[in-house]
Rosetta silent file (secondary structure, phi, psi, omega in degrees, C-alpha in Angstrom):
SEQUENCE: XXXXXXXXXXXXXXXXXXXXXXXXXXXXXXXXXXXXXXXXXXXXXXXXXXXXXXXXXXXXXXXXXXXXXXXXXXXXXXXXXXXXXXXXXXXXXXXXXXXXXXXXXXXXXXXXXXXXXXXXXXXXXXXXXXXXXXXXXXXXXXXXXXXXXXXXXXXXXXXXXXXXXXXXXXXXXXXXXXXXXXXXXXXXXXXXXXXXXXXXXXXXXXXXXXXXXXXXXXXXXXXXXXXXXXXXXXXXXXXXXXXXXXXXXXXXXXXXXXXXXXXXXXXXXXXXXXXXXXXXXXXXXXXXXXXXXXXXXXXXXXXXXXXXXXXXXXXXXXXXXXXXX
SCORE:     score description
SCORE:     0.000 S_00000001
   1 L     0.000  -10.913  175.594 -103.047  208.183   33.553 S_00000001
   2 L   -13.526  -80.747  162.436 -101.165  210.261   36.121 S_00000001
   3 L   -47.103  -14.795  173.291  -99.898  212.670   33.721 S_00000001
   4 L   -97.128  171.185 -162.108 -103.188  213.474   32.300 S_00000001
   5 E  -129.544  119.996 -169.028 -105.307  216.232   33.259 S_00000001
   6 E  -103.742  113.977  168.324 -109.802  214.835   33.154 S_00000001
   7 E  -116.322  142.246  174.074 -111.481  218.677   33.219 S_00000001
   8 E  -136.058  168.253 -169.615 -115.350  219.283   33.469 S_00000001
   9 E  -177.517  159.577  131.838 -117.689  222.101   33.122 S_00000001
  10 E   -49.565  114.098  142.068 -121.370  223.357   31.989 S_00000001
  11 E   -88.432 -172.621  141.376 -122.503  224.724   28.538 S_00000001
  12 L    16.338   39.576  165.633 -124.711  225.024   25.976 S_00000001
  13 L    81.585   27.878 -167.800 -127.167  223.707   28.324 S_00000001
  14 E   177.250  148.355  177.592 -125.253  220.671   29.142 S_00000001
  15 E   -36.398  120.489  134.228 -121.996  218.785   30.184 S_00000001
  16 E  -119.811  176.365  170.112 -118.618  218.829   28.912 S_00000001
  17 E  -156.208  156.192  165.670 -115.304  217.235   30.035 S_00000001
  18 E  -139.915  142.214  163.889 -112.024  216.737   28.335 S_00000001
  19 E  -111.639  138.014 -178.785 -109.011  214.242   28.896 S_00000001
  20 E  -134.559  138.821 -149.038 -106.008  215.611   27.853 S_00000001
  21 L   -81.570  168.697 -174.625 -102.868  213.396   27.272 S_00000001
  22 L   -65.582  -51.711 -160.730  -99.214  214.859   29.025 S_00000001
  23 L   -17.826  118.065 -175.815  -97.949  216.245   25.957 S_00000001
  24 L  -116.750  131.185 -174.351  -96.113  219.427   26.616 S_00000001
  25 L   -49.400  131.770 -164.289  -94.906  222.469   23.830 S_00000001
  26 L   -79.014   94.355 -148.713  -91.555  222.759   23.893 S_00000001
  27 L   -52.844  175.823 -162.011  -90.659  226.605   25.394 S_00000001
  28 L  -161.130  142.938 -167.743  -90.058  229.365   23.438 S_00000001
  29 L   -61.061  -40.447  160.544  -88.720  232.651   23.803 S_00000001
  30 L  -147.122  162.791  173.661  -91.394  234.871   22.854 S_00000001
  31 L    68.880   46.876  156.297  -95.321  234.547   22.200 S_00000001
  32 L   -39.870  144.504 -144.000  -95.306  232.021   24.714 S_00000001
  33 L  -111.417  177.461  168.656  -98.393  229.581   24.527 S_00000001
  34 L   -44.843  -49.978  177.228 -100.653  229.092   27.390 S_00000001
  35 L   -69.206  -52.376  173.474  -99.366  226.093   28.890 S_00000001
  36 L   -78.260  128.128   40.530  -95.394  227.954   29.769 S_00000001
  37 L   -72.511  -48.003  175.002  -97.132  230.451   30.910 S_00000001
  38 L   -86.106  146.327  166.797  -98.769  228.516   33.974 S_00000001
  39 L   -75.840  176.735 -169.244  -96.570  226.444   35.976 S_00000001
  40 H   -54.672  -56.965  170.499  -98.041  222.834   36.586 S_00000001
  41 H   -33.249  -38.834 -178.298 -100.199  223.808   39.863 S_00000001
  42 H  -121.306   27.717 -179.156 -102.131  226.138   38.303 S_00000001
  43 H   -68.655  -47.080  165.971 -102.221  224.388   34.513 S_00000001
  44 H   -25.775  -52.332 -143.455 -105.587  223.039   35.048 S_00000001
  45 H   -84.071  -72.168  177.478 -107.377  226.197   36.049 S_00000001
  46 H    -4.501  -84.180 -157.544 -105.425  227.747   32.624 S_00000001
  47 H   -76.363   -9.215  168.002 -107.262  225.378   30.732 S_00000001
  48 H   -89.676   -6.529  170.874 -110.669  224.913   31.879 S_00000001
  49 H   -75.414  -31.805 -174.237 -110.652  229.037   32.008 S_00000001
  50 H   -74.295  -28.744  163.215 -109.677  228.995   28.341 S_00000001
  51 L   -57.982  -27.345 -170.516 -111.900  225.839   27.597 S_00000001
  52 H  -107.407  -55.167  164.491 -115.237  227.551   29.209 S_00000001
  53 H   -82.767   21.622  165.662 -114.310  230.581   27.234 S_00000001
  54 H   -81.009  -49.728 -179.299 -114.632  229.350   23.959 S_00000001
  55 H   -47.818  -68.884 -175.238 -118.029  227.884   25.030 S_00000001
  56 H   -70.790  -35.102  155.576 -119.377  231.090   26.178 S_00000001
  57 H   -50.586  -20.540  149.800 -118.449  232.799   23.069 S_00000001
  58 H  -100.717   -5.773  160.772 -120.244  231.019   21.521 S_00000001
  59 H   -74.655  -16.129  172.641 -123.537  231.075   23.657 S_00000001
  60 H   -78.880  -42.322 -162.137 -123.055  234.657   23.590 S_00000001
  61 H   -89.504  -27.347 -156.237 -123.162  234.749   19.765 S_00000001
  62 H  -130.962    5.933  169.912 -125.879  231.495   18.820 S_00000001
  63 L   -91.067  122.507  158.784 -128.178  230.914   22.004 S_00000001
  64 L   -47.749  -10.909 -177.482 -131.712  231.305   21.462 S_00000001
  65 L   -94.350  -42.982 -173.511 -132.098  231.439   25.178 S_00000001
  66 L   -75.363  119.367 -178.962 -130.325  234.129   25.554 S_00000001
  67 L   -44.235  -66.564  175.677 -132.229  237.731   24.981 S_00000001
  68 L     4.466  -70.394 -166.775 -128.876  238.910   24.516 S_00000001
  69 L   -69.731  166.917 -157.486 -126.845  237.038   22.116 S_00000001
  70 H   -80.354  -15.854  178.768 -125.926  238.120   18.719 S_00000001
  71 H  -104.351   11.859  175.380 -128.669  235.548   16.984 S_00000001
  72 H   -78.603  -69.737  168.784 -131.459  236.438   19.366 S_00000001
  73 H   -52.384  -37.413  157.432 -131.014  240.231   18.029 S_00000001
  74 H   -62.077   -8.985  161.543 -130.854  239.467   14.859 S_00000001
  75 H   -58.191  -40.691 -163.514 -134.274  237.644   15.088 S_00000001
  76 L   -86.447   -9.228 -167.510 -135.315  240.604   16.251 S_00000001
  77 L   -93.361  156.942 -148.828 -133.904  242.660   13.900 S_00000001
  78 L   -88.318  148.266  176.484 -135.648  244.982   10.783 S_00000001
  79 L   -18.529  143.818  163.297 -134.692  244.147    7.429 S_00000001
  80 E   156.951  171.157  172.611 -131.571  244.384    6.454 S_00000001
  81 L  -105.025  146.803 -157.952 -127.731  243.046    6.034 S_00000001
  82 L  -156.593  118.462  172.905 -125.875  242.348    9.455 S_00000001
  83 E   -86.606  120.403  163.741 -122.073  241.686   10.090 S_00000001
  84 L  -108.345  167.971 -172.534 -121.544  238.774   12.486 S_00000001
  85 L   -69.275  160.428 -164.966 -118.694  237.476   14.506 S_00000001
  86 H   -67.581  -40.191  169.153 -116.373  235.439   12.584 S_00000001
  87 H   -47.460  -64.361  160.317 -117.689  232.353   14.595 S_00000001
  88 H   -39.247  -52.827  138.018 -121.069  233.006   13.730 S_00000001
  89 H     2.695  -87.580 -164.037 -120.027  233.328   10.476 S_00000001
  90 H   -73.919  -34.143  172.349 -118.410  229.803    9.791 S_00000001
  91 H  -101.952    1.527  134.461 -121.578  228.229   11.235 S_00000001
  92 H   -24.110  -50.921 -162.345 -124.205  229.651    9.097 S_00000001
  93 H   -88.120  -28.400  177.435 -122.267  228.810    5.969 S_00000001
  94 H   -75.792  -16.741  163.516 -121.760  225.266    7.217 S_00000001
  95 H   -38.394  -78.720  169.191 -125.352  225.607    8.056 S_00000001
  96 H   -48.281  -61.401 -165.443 -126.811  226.978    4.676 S_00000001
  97 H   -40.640  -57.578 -161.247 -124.308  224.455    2.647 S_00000001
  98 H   -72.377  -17.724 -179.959 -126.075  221.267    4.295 S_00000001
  99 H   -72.426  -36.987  167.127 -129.437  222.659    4.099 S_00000001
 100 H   -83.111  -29.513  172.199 -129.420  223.136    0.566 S_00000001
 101 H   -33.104  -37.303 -135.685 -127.543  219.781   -0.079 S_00000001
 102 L  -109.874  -19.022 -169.199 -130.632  218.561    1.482 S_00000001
 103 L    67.510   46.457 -170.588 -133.329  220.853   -0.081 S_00000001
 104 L    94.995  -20.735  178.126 -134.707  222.069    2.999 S_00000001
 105 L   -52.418  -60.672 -177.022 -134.946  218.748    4.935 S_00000001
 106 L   -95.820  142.488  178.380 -132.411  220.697    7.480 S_00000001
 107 L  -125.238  122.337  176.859 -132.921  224.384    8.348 S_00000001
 108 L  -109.504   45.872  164.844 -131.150  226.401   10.568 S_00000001
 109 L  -133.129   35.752 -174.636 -134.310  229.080   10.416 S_00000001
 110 E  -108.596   25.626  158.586 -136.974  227.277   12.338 S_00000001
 111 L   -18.854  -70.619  167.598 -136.887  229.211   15.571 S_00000001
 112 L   -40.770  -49.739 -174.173 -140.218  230.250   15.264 S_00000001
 113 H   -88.356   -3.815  161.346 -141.451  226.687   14.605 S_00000001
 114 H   -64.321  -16.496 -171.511 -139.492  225.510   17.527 S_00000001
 115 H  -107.063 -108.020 -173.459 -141.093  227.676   19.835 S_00000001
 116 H    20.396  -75.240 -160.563 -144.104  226.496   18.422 S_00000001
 117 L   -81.654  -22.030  161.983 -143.939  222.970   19.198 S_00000001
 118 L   116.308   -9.964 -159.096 -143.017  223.701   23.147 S_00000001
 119 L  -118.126   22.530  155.694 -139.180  222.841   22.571 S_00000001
 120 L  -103.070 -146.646 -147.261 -137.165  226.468   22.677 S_00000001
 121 L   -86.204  -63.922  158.743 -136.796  229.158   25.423 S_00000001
 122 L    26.088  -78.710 -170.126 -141.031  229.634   24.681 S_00000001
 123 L   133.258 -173.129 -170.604 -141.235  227.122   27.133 S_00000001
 124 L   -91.512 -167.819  168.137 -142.949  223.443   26.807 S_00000001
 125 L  -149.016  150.908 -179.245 -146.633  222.635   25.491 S_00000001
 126 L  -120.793   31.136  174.489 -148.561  219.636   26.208 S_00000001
 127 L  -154.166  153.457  164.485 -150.774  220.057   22.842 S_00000001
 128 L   -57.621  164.665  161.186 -149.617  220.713   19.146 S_00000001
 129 L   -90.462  174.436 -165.324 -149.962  223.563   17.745 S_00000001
 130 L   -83.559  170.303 -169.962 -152.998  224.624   15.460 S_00000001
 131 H   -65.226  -54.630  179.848 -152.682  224.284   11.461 S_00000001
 132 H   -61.532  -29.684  178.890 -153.085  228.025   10.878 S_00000001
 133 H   -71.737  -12.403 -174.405 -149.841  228.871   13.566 S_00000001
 134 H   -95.623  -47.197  174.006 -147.983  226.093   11.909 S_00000001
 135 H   -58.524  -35.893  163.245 -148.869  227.522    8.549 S_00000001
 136 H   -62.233  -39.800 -170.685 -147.917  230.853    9.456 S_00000001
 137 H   -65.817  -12.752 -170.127 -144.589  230.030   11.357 S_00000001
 138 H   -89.608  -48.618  172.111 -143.870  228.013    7.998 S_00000001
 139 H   -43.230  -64.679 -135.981 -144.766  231.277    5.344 S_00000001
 140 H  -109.584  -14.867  164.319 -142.136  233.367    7.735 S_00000001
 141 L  -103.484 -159.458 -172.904 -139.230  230.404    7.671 S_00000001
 142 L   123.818  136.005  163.179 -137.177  228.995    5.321 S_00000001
 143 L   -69.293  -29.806 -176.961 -133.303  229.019    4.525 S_00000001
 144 L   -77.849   -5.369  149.429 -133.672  230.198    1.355 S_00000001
 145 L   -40.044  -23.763 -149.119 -134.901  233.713    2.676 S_00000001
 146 L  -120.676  171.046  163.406 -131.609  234.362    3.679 S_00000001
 147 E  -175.593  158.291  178.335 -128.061  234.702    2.028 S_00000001
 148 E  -103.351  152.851  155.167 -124.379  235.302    3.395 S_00000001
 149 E  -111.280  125.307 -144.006 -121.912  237.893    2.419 S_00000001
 150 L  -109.711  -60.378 -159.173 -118.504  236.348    2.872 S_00000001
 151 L   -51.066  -21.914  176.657 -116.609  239.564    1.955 S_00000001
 152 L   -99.564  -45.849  178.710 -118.348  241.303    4.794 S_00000001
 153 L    92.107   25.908 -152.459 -119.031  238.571    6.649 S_00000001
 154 E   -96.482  120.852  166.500 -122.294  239.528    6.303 S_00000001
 155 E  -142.400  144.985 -149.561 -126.220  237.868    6.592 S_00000001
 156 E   -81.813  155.265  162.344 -129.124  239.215    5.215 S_00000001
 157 E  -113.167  109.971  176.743 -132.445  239.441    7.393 S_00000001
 158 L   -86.225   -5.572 -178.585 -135.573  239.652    5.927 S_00000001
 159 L   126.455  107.477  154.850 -137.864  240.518    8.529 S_00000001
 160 L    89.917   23.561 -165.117 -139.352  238.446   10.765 S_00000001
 161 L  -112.427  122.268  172.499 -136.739  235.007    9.602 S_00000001
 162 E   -78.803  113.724 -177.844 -136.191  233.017   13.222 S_00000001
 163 L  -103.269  163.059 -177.464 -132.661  231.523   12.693 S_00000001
 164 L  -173.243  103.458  160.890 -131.951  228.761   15.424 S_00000001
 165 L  -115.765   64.842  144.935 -128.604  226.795   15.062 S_00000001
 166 H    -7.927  -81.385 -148.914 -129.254  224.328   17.782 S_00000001
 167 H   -79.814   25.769 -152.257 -129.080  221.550   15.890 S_00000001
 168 H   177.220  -37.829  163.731 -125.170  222.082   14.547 S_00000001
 169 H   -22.517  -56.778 -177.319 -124.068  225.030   17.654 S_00000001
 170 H   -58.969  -58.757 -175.767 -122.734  221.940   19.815 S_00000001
 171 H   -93.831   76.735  143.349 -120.436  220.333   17.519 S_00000001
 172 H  -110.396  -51.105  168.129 -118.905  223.528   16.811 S_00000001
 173 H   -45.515  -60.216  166.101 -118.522  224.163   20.346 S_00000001
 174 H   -42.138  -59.621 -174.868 -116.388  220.789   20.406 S_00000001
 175 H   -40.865  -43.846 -170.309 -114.529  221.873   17.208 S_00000001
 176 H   -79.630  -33.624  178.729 -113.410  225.217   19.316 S_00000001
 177 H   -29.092  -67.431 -157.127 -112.941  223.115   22.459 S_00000001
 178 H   -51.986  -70.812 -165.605 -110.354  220.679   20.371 S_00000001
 179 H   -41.410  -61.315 -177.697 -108.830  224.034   18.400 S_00000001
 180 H   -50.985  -36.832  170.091 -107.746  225.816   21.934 S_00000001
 181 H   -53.122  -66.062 -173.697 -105.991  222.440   22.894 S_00000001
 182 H   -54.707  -32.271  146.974 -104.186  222.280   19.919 S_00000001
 183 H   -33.584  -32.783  174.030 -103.705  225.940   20.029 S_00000001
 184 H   -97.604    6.771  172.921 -101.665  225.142   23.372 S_00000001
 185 L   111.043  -22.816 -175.342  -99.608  222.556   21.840 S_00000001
 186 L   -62.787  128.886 -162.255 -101.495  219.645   23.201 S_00000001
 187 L  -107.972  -31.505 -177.234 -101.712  216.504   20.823 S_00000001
 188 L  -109.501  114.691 -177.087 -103.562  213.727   22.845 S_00000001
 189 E  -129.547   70.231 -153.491 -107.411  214.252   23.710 S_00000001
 190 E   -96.446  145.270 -173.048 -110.519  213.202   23.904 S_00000001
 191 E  -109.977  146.411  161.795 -113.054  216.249   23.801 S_00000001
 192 E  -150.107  145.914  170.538 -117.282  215.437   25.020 S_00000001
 193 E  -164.820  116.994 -177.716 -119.911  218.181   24.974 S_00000001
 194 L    46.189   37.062  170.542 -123.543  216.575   25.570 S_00000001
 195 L   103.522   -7.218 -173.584 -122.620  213.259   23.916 S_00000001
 196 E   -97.502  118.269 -176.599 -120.754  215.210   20.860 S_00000001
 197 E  -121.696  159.029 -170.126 -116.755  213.713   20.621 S_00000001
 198 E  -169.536   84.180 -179.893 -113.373  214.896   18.904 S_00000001
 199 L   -73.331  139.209  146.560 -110.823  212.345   19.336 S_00000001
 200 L  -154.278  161.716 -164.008 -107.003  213.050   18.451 S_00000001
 201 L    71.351 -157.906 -178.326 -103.778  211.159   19.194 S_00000001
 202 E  -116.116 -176.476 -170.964 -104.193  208.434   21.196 S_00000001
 203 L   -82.984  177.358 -157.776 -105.917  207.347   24.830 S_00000001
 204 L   -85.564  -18.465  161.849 -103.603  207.175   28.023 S_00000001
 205 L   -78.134    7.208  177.958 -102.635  203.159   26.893 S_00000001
 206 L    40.018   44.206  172.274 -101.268  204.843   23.937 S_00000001
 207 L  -129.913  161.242  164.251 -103.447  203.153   22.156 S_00000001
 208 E   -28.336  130.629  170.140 -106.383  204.445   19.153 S_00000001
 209 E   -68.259  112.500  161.241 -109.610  206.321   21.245 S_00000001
 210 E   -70.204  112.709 -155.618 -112.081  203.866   21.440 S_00000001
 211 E  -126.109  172.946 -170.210 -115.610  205.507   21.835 S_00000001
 212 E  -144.324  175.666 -163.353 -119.040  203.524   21.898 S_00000001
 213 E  -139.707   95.996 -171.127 -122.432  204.491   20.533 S_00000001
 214 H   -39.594  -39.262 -144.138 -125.188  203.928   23.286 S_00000001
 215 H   -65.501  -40.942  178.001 -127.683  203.415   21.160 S_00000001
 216 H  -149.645   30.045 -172.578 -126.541  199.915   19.995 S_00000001
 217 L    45.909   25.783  170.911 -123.126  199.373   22.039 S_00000001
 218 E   -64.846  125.092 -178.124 -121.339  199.964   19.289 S_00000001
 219 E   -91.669  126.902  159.130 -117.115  200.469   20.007 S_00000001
 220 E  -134.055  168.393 -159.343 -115.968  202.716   17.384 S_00000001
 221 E   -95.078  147.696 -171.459 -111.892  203.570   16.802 S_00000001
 222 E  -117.263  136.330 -178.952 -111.683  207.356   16.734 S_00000001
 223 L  -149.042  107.611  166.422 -108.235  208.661   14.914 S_00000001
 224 L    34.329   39.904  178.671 -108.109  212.567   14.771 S_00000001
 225 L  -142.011  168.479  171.884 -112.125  212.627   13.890 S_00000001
 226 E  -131.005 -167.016 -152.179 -115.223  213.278   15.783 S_00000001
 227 E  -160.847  125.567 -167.691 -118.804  211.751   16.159 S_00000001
 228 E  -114.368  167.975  166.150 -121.988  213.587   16.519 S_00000001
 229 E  -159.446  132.222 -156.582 -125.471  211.649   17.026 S_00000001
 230 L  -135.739  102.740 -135.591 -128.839  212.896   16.443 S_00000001
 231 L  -116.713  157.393  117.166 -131.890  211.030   18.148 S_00000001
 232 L   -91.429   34.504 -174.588 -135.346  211.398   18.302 S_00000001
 233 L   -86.664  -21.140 -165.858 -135.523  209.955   21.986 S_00000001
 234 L   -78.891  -57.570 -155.105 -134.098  212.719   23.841 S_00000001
 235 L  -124.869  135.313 -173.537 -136.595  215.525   23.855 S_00000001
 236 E   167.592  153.768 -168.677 -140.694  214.922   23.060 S_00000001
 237 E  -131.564  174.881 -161.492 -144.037  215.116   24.639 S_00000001
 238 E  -153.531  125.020  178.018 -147.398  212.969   24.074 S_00000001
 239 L  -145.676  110.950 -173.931 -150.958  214.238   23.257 S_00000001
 240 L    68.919   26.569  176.639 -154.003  211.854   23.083 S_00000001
 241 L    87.640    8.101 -170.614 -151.736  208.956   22.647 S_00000001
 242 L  -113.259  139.141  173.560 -149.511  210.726   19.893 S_00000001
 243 E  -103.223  102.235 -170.150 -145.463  211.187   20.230 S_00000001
 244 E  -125.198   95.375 -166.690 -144.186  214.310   19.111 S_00000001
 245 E   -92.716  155.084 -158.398 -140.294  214.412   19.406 S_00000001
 246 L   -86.535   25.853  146.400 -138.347  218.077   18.803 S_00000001
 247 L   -45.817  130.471  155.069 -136.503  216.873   15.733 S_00000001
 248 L  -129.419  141.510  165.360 -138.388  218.859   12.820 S_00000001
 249 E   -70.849  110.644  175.953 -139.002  218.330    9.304 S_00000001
 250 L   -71.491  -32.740  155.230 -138.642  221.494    8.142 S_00000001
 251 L   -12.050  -39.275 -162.774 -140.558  220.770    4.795 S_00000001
 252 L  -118.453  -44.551  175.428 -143.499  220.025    7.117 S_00000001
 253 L    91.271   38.209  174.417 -143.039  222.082   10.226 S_00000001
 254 E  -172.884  174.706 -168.579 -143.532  219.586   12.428 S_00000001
 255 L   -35.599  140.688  153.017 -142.268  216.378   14.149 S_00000001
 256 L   -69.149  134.007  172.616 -140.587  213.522   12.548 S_00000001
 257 L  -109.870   19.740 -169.854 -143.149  210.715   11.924 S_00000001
 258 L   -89.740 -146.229 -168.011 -141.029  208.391   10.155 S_00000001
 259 L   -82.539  -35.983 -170.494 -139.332  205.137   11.335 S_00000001
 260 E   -62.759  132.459 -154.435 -135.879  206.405   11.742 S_00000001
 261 E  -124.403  -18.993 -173.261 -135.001  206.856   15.715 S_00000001
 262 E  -169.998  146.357 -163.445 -131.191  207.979   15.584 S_00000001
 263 E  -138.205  117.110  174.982 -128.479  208.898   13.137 S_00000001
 264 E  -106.961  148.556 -172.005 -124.459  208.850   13.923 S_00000001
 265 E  -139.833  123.553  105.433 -122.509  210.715   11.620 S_00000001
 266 E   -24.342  101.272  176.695 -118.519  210.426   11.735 S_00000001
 267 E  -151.797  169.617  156.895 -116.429  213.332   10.340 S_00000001
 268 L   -17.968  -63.934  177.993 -113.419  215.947   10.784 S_00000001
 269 L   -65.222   73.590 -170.597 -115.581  218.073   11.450 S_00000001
 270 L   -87.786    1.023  159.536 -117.885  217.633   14.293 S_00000001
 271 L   -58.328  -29.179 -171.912 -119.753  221.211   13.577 S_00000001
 272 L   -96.872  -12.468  176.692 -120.566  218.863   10.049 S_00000001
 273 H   -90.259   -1.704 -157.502 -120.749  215.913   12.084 S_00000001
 274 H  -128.429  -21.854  169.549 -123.479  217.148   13.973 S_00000001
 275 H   -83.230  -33.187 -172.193 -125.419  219.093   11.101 S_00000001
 276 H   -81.605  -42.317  172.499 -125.186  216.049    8.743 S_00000001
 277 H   -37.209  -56.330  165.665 -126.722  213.735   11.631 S_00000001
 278 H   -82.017  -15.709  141.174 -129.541  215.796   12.019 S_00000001
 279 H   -29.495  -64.714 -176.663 -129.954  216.058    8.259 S_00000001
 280 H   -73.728  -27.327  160.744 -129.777  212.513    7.220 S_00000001
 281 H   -73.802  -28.287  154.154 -132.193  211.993   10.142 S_00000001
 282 H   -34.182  -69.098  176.951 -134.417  214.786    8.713 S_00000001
 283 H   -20.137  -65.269 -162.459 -134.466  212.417    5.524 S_00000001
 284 L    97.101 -163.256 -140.613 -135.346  209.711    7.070 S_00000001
 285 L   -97.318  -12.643 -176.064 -134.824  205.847    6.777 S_00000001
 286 L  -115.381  -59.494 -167.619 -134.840  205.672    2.570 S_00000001
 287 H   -88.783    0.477  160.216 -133.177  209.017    1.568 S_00000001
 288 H   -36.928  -64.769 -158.696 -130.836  209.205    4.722 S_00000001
 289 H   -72.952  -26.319  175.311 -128.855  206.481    3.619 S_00000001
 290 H   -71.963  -28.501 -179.533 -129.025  207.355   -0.194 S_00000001
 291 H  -103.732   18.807  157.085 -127.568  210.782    0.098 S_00000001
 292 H   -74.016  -41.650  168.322 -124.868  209.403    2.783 S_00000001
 293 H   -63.112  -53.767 -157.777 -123.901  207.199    0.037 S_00000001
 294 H   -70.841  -37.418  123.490 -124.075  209.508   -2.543 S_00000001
 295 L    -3.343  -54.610  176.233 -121.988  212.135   -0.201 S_00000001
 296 L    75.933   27.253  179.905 -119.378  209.512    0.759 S_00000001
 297 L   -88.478  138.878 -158.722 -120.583  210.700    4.337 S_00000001
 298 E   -88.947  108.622  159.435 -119.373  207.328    7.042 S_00000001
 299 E  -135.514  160.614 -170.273 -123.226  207.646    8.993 S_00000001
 300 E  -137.409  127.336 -176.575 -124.874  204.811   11.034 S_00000001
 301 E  -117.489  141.029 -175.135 -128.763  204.747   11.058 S_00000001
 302 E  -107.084  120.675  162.501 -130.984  202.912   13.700 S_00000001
 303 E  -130.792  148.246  172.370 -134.712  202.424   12.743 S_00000001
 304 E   -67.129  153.973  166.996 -137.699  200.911   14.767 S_00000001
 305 L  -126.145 -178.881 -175.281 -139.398  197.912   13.878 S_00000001
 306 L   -84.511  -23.253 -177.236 -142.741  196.975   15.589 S_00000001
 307 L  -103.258  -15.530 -178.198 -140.376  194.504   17.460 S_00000001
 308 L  -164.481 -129.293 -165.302 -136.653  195.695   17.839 S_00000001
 309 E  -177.301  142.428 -157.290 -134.331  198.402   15.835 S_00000001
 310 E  -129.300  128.238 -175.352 -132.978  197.712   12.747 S_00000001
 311 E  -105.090 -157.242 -175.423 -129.368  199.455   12.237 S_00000001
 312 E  -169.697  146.458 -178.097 -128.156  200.043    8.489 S_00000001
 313 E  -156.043  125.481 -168.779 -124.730  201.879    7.905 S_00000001
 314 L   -56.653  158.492  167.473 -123.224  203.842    4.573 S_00000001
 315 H   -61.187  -21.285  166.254 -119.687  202.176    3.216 S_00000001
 316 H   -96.705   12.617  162.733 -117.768  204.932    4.588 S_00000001
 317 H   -78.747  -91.604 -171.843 -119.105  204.151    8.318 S_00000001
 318 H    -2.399  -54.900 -178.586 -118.171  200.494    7.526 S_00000001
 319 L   -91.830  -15.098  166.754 -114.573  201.219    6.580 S_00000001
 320 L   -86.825  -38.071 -162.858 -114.060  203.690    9.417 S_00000001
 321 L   -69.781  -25.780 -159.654 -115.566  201.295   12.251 S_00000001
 322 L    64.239 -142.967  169.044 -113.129  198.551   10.838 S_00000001
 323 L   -89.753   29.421  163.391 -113.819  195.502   12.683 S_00000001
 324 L   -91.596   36.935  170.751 -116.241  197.271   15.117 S_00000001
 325 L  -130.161    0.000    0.000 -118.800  196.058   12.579 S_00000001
């Protein structure tokens, strides 16, 4: 473990760290990569400056907290079509795509009702909101308001459409994390940002990354994929004896009330690992698992019982866990 380098930092409102394996690029004469450029002493520094500025590009382009950023001005912004950064870009369209797979269960335009409910930059609330503000904030979202121009790079606003890619920002972040390693030549890794992972190569035993799933101590083998989870335990408030957690249906505009408590989704991808999680948790506990099957997407679902948690997992989780099942 000498030879490896364990880096940590703040984001997106939360922790990352990466271990990164010895591997080094092999020098080169011109367009040298990041790593020959710094000598060993100061390789670290290199890579958590290049590591933290992939992060803040993209909190500059997709936080809602920020007045600033490129989708806070476009909230704000008067009808119309609007060229975004290329980042911005790719996660809108990965965005849209699962939202219509889904028919709406997942949104990335519920900003408004997010605020609502006490769990954006707004601030909290310790009461629901009333029927008519939930009916309005519902009238003014919706993904299908919207539409991308690829050739432009382009997305239309119609006035008054909250976009809020939260729930899918994070594993994107990871995804750029991973891409600047591998951009510097580096091959062995483990990537974390808030609980979001992107394994490749192997751990410092030169062996497969083995990663675990709190939720139900689950070990799973990670081989050049990453693993998103999407809960509704993390963030939620209580009024009159009621449990209102900030997962939303968008269909409904309001809390999930089903059974289903947490969704792991395994992919390539972890911007898709982290959109399809909270999707298939939108769903819930009967069509989660049917369009994971139908998908071929490897997700692992947890649901309450009045007495324990019940888990249930599609055929492609099953053959990627191996014999962690």
């Amino acid at each position: 473990m000498s030879d490896w380098i364990r880096l940590q930092g703040n984001s997106m409102g939360t922790t990352w760290a990466v271990d990164i394996g010895p591997h080094r690029p092999a020098l080169r004469p011109a367009g040298a990569s990041l790593v020959e450029r710094h000598p060993a002493p100061a390789l670290s520094n290199a890579i958590q400056a290049a590591l933290q500025a992939a992060l803040d590009n993209i909190v500059d382009q997709m936080s809602t907290w920020d007045t600033c950023s490129t989708i806070s001005r476009l909230n704000r912004a008067e009808p119309g079509w609007y060229q975004i950064e290329p980042e911005f870009y790719t996660v809108m369209e990965a965005a849209l795509q699962v939202a219509q797979a889904t028919q709406g269960a997942y949104d990335p335009t519920l900003n408004e009702l997010v605020n609502l409910w006490g769990f954006g930059p707004a601030g909290p609330c310790t009461r629901p909101p009333t029927p008519a503000a939930l009916r309005d904030a519902l009238l003014r979202s919706g993904w299908r308001k919207t539409a991308l121009n690829p050739e432009h790079r382009g997305v239309w606003q119609p006035g008054g459409l909250q976009f809020d890619l939260s729930s899918i920002a994070k594993g994107y972040g990871v995804d750029a994390m991973a891409r600047t390693l591998d951009e510097h030549g580096y091959t062995h890794y483990l990537v974390e940002l808030g609980g979001e992972l992107k394994a490749r190569g192997t751990n410092p035993d030169g062996k497969p990354w083995q990663v675990g799933i709190d939720e139900i101590h689950l070990p799973l083998v990670l081989s050049n994929e990453a693993v998103a989870t999407s809960g509704d335990y993390r963030r939620h408030f209580e009024h009159e004896g009621k449990r209102y957690a900030h997962t939303l249906d968008a269909r409904t505009g309001q809390p999930l009330q089903h059974t289903l408590a947490a969704v792991t989704v395994i992919h390539k991808q972890c911007v898709l690992a982290d959109a399809w999680a909270t999707a298939l948790l939108c769903l819930g506990p009967d069509a989660g698992p049917t369009m994971a099957q139908e998908y071929g997407l490897a997700a692992l679902f947890v649901e309450r019982t009045p007495t324990d948690f019940k888990v249930n997992w599609s055929a492609a989780f099953a053959q990627k866990a191996g014999l962690s099942l």
